[in-house]
C-alpha positions, 0 to 999 in steps of 0.5 A: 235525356239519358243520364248515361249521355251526361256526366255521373257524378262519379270522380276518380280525381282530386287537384286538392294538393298533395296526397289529396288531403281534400279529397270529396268522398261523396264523389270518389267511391270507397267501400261504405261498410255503412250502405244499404244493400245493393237491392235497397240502393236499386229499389231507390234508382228505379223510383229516382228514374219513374220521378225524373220520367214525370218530372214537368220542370227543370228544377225538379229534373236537376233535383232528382239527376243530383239525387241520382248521382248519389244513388249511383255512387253508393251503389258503385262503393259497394265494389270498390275498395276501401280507397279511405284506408289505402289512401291513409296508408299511402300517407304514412307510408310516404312520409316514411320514405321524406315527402318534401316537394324539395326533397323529391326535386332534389333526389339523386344517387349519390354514392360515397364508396365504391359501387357494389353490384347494388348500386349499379342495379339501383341506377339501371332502375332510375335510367330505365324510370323503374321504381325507386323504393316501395313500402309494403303494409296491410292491404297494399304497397306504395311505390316512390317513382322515378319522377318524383311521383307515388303508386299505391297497389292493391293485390298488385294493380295500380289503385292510386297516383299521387303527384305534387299537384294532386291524386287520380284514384284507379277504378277497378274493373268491378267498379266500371261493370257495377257503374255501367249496370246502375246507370243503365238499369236507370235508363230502362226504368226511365225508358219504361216510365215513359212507355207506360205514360204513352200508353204502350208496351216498354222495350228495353233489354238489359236487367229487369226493370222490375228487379 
């Protein structure tokens, strides 16, 4: 079985209540400024993958996908962004603007003076379910939505949704191609143990299984 027909081990989302406070960073990718070079973090997949090929048992087949999945989600940190940061931005900034569940239900325009100009462009934006209100800090922004729910950006793009009932992170398209490369470069290294074993030459295409 290749790894890339299961499940990875990456996640992009978090059910642990508001602002996922729970979230499970050993799953959801953040910049690790800790994590060995991405060349070390090859070395090791490419060695995970010859194992898993030998492997002559279930339970040690379940013990090196988990180890795998580890593999893979420190490589992908490498391309991600500093997700643990935003997130705490995204906190304090939301607190800023009243983050009661209450208080988000119950929020309406109210105007107690004649409407100036400002007021009607503010009320378009809640018809049309535009933004309601953003707060920019270093390294991104976050915008109050018309449902009741946040969107932090970075540089612009989406990276985070909150809701009520928990968070989904944004993968970035640096992260999709560096998930893809990783899972991929495992399946030759698989592939290429398995060639070697029964006695014939490996054909696999793709990034050298020797790098």
């Amino acid at each position: 079985m290749n790894i890339s027909s299961v499940s990875t081990g990456i996640r992009y989302t978090s059910n642990s209540a508001l602002f996922g406070k729970n979230v499970d960073w050993s799953k959801v990718p953040s910049k690790d400024y800790n994590s060995p070079p991405a060349s070390d973090i090859r070395s090791m997949v490419r060695q995970n993958a010859r194992e898993y090929a030998n492997a002559t048992t279930d339970e040690e087949r379940t013990r090196l996908k988990n180890e795998a999945d580890t593999l893979f989600h420190k490589y992908v940190s490498q391309a991600a962004p500093d997700r643990k940061k935003l997130l705490s931005s995204a906190r304090t900034a939301i607190g800023a603007m009243g983050s009661s569940v209450a208080a988000r239900r119950s929020f309406k325009l109210k105007i107690t003076r004649s409407k100036t100009i400002i007021d009607y462009f503010i009320e378009a934006q809640n018809k049309n379910k535009k933004k309601r209100y953003e707060i920019s800090f270093e390294g991104g922004s976050v915008t109050k939505e018309s449902d009741g729910s946040y969107t932090a950006r970075l540089g612009g793009e989406s990276a985070i949704s909150i809701t009520a009932t928990g968070i989904t992170f944004i993968p970035s398209g640096a992260e999709l191609k560096s998930q893809q490369e990783i899972v991929d470069f495992w399946n030759q290294n698989r592939t290429a143990a398995i060639a070697e074993n029964e006695g014939r030459p490996s054909r696999v295409g793709g990034i050298d299984v020797k790098a």
